[in-house]
N, C-alpha and C positions, 0 to 999 in steps of 0.2 A: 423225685418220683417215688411214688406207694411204691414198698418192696412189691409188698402182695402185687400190686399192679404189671408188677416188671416182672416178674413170675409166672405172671398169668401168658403176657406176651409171648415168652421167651417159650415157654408150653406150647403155645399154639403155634408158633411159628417154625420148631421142629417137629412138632407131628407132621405138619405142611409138609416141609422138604421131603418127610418118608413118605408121603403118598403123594407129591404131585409129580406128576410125570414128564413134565414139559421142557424146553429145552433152555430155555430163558434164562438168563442170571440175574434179574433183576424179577423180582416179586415183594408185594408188601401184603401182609396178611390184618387186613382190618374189620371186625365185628360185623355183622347187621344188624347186629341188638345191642345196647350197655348192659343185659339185664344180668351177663355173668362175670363183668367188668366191673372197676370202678372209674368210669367214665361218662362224664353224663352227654345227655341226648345229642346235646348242640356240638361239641365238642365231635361227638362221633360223626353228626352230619357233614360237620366242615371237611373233615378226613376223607371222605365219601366223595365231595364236593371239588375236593384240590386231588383227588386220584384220575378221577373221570374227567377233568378239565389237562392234564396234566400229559404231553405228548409221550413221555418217555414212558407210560403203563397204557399200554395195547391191546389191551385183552381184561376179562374180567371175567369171573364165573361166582357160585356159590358151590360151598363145602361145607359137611357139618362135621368140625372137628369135635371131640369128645362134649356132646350138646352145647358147643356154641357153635353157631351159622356165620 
């Protein structure tokens, strides 16, 4: 894995935990864009794809963490 990439994650998915409020232990924080990733299009839809199909993630919203959505 791109350090860069894993960095970028790792960013986003603690800013998450300091702003969401929910009671949940299980959250996965995934793009709606590649465009401040390095992850391309298909890659991110599949993600998208296996979240929403996937029983165990219940809920979904959007959030704009430091301008990624």
């Amino acid at each position: 894995v791109d350090k860069t990439l894993a960095d970028a994650i790792v960013m986003l998915k603690a800013e998450f935990v300091k702003r969401h409020k929910g009671g949940s232990h299980i959250h996965e924080v995934i793009p709606v864009s590649s465009e401040s990733l390095s992850i391309d299009e298909y890659g991110l839809k599949m993600l998208h794809k296996f979240a929403e199909s996937n029983s165990i993630y219940t809920d979904s919203y959007e959030m704009d963490i430091q301008g990624t959505a």
